[in-house]
C-alpha positions, 0 to 999 in steps of 0.5 A: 567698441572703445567705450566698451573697454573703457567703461568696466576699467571706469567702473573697477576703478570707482569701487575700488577707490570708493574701498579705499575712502572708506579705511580712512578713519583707521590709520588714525586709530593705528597709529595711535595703537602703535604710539601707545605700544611704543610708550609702553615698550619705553616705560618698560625699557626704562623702569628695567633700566633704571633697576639697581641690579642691572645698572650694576651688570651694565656697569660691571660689563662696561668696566670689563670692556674698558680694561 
């Protein structure tokens, strides 16, 4: 009678573990989208940045807030 029970909660757990061994190799891969995607976003923020008219804004904002 035990084994009954036991034997299919054995069963779910192999395949469901057997699923999960087989996404192995795509955390890499998302990972690396991710890190390419934030070093984009950061080129972006820093070519923005960097851009003579928006240093003048920020300039002009910190000096308003400064006095």
């Amino acid at each position: 009678m035990l084994t009954s029970l036991v034997r299919p909660i054995g069963d779910r757990i192999r395949r469901l573990t057997h699923r999960l061994r087989g996404d192995a190799g795509m955390n890499t891969a998302e990972y690396a989208v991710g890190t390419l995607a934030a070093v984009a976003f950061a080129a972006v923020l820093l070519k923005v940045l960097t851009s003579p008219n928006i240093q003048k804004a920020l300039t002009e904002i910190i000096e308003r807030a400064l006095k």
